[in-house]
CHARMM-style PDB file with segment names, atoms N, HN, CA, C and O in Angstrom:
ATOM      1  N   UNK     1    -168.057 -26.003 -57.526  1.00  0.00      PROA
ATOM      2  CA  UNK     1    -168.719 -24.771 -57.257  1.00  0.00      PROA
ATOM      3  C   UNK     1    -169.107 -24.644 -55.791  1.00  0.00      PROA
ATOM      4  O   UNK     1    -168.266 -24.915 -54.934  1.00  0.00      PROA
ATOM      5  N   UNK     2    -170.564 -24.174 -55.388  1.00  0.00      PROA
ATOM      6  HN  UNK     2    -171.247 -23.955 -56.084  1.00  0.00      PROA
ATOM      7  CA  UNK     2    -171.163 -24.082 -54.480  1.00  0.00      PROA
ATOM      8  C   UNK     2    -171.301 -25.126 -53.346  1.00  0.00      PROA
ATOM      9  O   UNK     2    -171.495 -24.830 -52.167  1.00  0.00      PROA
ATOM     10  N   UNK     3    -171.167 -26.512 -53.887  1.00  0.00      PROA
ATOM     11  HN  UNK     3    -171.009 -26.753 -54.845  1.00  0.00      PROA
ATOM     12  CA  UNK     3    -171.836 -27.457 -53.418  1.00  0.00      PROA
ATOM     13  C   UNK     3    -169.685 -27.693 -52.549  1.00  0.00      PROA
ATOM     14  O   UNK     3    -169.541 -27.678 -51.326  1.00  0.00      PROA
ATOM     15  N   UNK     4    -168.954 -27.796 -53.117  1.00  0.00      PROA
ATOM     16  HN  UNK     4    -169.071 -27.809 -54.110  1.00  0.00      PROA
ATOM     17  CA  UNK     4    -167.588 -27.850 -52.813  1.00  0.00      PROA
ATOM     18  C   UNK     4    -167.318 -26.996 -51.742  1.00  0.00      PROA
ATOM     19  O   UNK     4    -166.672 -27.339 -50.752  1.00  0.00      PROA
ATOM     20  N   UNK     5    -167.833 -25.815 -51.932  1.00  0.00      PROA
ATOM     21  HN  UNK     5    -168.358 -25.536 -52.736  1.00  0.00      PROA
ATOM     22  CA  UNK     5    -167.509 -24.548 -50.878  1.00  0.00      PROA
ATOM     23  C   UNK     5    -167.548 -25.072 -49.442  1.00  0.00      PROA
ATOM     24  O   UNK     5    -166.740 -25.217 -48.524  1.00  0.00      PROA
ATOM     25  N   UNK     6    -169.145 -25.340 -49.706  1.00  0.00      PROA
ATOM     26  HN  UNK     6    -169.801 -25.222 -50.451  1.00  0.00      PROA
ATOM     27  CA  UNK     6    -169.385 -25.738 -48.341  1.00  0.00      PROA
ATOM     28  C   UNK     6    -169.491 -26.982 -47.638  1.00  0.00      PROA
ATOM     29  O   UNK     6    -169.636 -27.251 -46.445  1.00  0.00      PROA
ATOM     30  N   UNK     7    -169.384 -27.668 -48.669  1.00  0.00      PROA
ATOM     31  HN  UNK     7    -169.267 -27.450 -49.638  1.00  0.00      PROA
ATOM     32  CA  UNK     7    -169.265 -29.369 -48.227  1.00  0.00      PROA
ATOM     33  C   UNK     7    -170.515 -29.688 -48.073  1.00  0.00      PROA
ATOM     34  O   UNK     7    -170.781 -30.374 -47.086  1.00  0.00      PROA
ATOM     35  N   UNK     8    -171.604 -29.292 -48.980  1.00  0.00      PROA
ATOM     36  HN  UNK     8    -171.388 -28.735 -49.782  1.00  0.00      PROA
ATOM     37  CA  UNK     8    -173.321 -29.340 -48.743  1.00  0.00      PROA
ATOM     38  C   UNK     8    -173.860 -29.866 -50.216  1.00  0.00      PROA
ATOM     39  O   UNK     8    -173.806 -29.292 -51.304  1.00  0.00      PROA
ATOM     40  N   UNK     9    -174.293 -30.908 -49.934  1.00  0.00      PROA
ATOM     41  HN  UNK     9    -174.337 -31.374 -49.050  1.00  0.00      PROA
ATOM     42  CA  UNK     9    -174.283 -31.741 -51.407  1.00  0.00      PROA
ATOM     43  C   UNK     9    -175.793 -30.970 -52.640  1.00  0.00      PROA
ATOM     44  O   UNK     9    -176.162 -31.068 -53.811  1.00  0.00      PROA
ATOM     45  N   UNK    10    -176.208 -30.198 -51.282  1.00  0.00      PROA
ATOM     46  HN  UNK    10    -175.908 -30.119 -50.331  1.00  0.00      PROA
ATOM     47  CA  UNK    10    -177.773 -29.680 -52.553  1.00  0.00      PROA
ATOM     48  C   UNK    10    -177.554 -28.566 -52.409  1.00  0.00      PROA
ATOM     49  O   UNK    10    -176.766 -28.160 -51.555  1.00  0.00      PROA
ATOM     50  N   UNK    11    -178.289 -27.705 -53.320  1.00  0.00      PROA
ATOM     51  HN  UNK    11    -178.929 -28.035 -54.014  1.00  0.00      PROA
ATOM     52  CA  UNK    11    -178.772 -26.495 -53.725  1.00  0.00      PROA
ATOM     53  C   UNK    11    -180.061 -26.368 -53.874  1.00  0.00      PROA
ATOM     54  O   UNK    11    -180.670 -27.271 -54.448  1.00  0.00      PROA
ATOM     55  N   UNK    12    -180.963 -24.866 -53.240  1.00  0.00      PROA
ATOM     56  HN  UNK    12    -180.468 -24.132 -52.773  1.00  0.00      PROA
ATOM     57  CA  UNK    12    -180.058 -23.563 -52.731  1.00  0.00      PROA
ATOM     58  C   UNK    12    -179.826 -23.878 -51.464  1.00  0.00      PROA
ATOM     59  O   UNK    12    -180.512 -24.584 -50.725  1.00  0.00      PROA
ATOM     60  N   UNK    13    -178.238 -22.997 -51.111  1.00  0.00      PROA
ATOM     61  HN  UNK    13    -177.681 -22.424 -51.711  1.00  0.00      PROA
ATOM     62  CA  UNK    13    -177.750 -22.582 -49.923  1.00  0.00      PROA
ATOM     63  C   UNK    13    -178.271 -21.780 -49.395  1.00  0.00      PROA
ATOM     64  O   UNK    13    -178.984 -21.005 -50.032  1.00  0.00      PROA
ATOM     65  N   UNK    14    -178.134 -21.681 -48.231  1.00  0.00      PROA
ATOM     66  HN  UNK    14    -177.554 -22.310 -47.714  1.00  0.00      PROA
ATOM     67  CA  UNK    14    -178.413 -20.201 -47.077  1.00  0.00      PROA
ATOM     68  C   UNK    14    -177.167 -20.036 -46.728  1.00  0.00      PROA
ATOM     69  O   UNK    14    -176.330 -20.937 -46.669  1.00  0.00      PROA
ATOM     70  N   UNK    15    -176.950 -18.615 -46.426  1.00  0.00      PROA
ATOM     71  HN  UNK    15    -177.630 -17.883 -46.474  1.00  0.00      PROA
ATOM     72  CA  UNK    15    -176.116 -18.130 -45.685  1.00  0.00      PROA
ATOM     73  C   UNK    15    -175.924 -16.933 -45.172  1.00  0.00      PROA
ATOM     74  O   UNK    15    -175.540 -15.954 -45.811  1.00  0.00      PROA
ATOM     75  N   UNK    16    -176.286 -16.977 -43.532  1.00  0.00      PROA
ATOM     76  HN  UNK    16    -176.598 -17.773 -43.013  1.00  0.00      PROA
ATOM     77  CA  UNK    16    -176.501 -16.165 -42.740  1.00  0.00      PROA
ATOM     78  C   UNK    16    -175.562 -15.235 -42.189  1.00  0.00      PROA
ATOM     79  O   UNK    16    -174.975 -15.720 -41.222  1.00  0.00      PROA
ATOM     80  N   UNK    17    -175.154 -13.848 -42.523  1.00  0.00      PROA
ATOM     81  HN  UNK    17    -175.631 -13.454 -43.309  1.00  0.00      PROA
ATOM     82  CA  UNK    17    -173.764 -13.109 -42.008  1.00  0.00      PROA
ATOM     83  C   UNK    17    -172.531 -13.725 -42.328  1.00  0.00      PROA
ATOM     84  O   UNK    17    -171.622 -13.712 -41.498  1.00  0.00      PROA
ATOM     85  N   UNK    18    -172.373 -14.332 -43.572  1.00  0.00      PROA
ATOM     86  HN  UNK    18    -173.111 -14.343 -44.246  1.00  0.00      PROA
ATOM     87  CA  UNK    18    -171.069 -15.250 -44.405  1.00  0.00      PROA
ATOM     88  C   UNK    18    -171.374 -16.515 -43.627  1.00  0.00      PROA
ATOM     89  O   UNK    18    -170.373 -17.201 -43.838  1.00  0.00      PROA
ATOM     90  N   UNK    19    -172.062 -17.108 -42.965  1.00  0.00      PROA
ATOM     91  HN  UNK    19    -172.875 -16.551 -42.794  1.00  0.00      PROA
ATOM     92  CA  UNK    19    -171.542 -18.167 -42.541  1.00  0.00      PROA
ATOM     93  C   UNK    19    -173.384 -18.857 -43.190  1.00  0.00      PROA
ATOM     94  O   UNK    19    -174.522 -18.395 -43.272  1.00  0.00      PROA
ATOM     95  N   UNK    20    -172.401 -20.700 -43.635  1.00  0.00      PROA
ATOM     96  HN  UNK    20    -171.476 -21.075 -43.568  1.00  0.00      PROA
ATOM     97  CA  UNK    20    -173.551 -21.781 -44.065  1.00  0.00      PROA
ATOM     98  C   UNK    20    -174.700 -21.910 -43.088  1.00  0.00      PROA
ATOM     99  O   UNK    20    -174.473 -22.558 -42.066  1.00  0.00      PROA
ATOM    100  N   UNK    21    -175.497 -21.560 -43.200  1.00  0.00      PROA
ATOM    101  HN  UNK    21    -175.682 -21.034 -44.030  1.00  0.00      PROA
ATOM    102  CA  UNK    21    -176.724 -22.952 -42.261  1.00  0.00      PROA
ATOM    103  C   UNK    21    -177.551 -23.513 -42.940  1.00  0.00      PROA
ATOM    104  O   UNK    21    -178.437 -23.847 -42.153  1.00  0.00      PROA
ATOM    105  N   UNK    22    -177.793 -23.805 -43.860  1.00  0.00      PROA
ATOM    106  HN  UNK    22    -177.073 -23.534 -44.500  1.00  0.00      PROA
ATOM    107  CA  UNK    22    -177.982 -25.321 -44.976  1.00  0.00      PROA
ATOM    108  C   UNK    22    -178.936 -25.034 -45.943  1.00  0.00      PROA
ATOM    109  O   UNK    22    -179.213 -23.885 -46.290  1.00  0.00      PROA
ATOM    110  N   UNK    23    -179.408 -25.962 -46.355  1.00  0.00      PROA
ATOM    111  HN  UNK    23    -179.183 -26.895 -46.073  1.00  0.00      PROA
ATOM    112  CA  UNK    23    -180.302 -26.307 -47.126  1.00  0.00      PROA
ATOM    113  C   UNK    23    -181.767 -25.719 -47.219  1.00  0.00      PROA
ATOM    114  O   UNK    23    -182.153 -24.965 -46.325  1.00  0.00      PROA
ATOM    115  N   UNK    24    -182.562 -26.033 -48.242  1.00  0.00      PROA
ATOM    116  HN  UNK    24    -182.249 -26.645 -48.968  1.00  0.00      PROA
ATOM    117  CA  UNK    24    -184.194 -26.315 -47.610  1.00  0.00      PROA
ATOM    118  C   UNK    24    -184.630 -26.680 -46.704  1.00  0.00      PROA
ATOM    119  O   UNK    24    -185.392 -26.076 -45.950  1.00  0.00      PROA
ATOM    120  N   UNK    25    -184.059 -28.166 -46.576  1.00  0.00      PROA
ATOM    121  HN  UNK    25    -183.440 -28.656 -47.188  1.00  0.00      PROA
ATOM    122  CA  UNK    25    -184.513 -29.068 -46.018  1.00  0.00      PROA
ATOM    123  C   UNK    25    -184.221 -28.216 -44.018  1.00  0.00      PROA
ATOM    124  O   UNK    25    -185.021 -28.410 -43.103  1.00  0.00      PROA
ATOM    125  N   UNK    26    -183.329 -27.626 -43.925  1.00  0.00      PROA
ATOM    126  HN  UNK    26    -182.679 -27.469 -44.669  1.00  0.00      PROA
ATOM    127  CA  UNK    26    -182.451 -27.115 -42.869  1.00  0.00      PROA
ATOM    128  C   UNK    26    -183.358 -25.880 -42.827  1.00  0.00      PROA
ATOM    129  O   UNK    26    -183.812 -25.629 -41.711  1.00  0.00      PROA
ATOM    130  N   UNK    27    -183.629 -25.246 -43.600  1.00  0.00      PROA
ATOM    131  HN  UNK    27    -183.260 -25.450 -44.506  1.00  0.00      PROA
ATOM    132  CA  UNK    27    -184.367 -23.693 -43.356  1.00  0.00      PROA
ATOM    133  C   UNK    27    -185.979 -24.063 -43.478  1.00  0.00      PROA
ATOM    134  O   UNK    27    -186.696 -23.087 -43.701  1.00  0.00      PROA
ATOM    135  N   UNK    28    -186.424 -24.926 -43.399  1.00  0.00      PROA
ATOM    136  HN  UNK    28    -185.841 -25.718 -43.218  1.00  0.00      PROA
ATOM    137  CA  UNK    28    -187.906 -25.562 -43.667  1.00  0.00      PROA
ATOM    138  C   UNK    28    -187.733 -26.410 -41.798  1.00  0.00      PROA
ATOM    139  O   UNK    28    -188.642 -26.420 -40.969  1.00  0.00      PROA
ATOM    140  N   UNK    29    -186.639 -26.881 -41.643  1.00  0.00      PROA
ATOM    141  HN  UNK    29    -185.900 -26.873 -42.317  1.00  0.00      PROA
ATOM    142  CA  UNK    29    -186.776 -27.579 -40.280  1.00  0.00      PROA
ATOM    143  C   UNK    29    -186.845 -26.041 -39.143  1.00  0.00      PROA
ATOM    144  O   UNK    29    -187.757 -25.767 -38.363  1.00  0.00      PROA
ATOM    145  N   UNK    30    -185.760 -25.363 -39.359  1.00  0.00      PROA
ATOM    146  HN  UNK    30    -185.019 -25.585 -39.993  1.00  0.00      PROA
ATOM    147  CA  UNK    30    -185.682 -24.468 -38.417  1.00  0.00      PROA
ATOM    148  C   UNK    30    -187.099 -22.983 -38.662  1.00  0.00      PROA
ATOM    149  O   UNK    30    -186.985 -22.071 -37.843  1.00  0.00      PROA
ATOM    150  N   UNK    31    -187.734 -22.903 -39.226  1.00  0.00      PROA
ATOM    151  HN  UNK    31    -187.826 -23.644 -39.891  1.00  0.00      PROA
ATOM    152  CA  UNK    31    -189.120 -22.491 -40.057  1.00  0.00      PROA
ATOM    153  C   UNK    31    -189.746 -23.027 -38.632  1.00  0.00      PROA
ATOM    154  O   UNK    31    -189.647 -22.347 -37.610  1.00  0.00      PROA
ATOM    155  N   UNK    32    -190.654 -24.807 -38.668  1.00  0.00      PROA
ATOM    156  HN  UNK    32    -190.735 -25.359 -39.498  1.00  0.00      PROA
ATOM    157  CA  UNK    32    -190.806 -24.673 -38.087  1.00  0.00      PROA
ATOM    158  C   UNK    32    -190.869 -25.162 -36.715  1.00  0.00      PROA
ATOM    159  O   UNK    32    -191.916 -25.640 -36.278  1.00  0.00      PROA
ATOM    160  N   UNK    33    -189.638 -25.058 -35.893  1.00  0.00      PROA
ATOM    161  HN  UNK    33    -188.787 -24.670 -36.248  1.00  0.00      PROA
ATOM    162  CA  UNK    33    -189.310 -25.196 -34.521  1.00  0.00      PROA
ATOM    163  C   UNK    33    -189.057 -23.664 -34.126  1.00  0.00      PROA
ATOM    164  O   UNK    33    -188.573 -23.360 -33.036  1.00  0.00      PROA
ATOM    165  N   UNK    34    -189.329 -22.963 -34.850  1.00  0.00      PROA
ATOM    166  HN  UNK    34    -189.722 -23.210 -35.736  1.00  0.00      PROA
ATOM    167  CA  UNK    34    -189.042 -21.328 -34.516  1.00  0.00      PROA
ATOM    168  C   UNK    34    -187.480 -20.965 -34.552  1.00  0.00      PROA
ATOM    169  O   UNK    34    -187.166 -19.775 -34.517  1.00  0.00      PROA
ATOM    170  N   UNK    35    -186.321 -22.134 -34.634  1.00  0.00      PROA
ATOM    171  HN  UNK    35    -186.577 -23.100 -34.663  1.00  0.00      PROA
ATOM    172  CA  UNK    35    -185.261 -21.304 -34.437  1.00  0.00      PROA
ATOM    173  C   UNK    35    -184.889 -20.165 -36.155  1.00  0.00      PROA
ATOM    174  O   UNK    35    -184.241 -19.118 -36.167  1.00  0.00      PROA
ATOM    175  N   UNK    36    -185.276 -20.564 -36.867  1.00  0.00      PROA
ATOM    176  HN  UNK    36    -185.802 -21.414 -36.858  1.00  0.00      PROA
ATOM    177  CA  UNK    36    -185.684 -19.249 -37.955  1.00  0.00      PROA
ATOM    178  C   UNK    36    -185.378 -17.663 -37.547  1.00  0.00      PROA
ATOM    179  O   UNK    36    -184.528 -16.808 -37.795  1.00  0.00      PROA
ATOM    180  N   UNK    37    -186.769 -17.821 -36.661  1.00  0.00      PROA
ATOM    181  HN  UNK    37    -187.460 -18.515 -36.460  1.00  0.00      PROA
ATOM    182  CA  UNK    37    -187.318 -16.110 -36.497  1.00  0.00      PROA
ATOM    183  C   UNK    37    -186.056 -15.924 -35.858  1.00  0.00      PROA
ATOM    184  O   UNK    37    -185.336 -15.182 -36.526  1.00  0.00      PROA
ATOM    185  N   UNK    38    -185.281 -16.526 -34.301  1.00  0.00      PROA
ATOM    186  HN  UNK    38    -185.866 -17.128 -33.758  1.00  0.00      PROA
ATOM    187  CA  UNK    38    -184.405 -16.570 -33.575  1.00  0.00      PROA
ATOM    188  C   UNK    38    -183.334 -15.759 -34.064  1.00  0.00      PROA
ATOM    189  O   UNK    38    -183.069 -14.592 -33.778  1.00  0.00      PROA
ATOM    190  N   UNK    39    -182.527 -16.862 -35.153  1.00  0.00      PROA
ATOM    191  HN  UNK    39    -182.742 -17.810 -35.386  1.00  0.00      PROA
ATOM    192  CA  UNK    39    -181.263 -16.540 -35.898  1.00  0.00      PROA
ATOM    193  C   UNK    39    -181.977 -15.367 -36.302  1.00  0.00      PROA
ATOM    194  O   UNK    39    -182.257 -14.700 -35.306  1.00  0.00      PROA
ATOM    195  N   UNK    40    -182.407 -14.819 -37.429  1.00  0.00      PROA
ATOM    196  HN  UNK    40    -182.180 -15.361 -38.238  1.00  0.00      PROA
ATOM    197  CA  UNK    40    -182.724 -13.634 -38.016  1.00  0.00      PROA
ATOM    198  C   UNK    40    -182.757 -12.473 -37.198  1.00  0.00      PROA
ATOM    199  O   UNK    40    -182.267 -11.406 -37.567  1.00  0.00      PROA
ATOM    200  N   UNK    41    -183.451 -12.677 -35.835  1.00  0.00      PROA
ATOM    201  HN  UNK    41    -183.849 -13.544 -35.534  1.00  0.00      PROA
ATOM    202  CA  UNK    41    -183.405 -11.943 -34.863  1.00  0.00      PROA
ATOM    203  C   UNK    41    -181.922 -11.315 -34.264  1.00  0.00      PROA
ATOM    204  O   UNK    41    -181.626 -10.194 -33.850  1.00  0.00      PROA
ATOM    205  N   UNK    42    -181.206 -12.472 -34.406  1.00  0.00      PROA
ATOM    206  HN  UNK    42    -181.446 -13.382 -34.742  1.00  0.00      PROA
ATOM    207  CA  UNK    42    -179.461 -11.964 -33.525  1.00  0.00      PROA
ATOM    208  C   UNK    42    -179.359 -11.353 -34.762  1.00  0.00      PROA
ATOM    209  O   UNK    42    -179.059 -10.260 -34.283  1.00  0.00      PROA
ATOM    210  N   UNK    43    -179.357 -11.117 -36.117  1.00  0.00      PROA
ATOM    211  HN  UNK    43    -179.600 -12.005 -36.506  1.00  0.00      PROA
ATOM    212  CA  UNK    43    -178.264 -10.421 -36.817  1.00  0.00      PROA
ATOM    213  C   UNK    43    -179.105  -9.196 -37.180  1.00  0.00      PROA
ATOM    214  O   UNK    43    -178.670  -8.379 -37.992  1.00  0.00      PROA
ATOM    215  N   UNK    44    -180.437  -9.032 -36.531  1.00  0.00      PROA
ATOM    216  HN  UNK    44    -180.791  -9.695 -35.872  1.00  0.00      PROA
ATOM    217  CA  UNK    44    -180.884  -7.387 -37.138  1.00  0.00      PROA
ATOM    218  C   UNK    44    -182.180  -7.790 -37.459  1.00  0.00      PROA
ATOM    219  O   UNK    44    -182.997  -7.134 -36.813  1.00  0.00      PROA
ATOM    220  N   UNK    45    -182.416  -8.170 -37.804  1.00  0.00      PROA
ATOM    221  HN  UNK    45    -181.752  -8.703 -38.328  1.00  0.00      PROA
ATOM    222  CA  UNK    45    -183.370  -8.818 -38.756  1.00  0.00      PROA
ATOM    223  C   UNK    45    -184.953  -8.402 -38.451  1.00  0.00      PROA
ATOM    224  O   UNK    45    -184.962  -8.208 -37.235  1.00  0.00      PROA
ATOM    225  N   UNK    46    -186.331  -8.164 -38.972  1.00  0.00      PROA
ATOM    226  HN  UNK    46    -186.324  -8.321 -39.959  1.00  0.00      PROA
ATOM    227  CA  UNK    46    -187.397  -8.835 -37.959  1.00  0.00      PROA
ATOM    228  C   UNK    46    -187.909  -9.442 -38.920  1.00  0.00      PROA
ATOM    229  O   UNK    46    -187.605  -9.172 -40.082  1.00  0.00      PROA
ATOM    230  N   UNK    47    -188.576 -10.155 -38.670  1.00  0.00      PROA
ATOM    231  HN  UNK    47    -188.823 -10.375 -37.726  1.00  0.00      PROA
ATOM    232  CA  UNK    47    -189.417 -11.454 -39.492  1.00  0.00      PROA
ATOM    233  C   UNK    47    -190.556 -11.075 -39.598  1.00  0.00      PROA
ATOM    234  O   UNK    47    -191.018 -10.476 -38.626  1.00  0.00      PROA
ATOM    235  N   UNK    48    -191.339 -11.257 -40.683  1.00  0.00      PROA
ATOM    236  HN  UNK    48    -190.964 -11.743 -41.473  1.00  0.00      PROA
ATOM    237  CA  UNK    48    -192.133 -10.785 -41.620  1.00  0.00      PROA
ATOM    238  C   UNK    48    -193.525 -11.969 -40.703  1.00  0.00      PROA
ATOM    239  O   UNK    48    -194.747 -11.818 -40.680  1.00  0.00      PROA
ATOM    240  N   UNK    49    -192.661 -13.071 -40.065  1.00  0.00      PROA
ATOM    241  HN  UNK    49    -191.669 -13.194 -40.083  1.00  0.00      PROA
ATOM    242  CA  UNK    49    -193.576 -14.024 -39.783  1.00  0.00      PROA
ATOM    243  C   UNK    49    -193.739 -13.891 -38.160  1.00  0.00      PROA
ATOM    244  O   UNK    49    -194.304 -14.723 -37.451  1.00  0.00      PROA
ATOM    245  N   UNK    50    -193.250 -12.914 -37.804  1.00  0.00      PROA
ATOM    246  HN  UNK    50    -192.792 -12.238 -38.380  1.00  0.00      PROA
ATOM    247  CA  UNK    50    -193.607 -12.088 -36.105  1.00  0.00      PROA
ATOM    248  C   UNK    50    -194.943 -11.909 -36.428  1.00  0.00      PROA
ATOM    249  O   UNK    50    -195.826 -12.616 -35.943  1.00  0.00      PROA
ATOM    250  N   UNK    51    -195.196 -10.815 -37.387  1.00  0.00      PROA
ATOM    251  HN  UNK    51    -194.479 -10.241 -37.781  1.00  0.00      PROA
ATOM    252  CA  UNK    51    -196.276 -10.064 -37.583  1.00  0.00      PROA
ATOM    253  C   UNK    51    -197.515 -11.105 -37.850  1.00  0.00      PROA
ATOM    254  O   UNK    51    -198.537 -10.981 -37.175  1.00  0.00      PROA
ATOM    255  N   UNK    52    -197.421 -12.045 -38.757  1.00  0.00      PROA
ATOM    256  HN  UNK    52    -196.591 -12.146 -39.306  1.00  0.00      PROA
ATOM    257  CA  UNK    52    -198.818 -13.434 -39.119  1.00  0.00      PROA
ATOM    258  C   UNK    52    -198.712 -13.726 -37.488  1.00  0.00      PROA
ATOM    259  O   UNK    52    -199.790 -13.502 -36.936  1.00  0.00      PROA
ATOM    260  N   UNK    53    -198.013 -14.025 -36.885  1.00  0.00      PROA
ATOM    261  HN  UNK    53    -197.138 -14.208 -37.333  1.00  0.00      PROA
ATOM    262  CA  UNK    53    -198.062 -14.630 -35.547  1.00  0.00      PROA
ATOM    263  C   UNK    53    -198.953 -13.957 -34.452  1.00  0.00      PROA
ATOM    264  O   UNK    53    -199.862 -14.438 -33.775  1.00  0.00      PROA
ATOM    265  N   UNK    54    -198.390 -12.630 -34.484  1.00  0.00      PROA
ATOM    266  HN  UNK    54    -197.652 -12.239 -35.034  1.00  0.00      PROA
ATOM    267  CA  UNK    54    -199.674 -11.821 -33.843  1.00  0.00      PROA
ATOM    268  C   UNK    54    -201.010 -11.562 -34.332  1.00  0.00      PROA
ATOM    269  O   UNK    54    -201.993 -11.565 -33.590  1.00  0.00      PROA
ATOM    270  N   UNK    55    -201.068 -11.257 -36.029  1.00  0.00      PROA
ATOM    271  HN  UNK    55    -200.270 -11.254 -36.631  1.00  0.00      PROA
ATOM    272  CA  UNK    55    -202.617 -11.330 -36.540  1.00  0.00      PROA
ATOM    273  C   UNK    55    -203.027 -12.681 -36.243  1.00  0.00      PROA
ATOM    274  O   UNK    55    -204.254 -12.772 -36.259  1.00  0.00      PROA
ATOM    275  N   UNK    56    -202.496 -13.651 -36.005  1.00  0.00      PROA
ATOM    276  HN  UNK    56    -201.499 -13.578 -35.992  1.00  0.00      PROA
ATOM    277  CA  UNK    56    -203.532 -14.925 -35.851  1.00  0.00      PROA
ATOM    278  C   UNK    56    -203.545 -14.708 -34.567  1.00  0.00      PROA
ATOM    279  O   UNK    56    -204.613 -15.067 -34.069  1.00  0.00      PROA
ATOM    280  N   UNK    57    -202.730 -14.228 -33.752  1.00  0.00      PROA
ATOM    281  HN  UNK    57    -201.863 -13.938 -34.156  1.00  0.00      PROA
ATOM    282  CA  UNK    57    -203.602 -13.951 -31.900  1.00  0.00      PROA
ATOM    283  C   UNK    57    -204.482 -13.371 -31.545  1.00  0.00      PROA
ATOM    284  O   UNK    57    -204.963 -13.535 -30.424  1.00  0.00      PROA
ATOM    285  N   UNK    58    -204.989 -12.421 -32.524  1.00  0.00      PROA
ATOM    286  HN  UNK    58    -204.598 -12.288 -33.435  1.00  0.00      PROA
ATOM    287  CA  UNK    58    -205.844 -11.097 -32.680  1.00  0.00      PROA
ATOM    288  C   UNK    58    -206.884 -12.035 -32.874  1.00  0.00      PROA
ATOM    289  O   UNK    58    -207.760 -11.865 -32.025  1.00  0.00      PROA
ATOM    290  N   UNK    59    -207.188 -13.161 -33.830  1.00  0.00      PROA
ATOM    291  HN  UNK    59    -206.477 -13.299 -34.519  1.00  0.00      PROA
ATOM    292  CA  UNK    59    -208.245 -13.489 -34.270  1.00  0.00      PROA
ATOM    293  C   UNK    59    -208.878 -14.631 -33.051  1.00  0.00      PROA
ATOM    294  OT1 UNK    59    -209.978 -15.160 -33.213  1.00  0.00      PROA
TER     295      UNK     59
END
């Protein structure tokens, strides 16, 4: 199945504009080093977690 497709031994997958970028473990790392908001950013995207970022500057 899934795990064959992509040559990614766990489940759930991500996949950003058809293409893999991994795991939990992979979307929990990039979460938080910020590259997350980044990627989401090149394909359209805005992040829900822009907005917490500025209410906690406010405070």
């Amino acid at each position: 199945g899934i795990k064959n497709y992509s040559n990614w031994p766990t489940i759930p997958q991500v996949y950003l504009n058809g293409e893999f970028v991994g795991g939990c473990d992979i979307l929990l790392q990039m979460h938080q080093n910020g590259d997350l908001v980044e990627e989401l950013k090149k394909l359209g995207i805005r992040s829900a977690l822009l907005d917490a970022e500025k209410d906690q500057d406010k405070k």
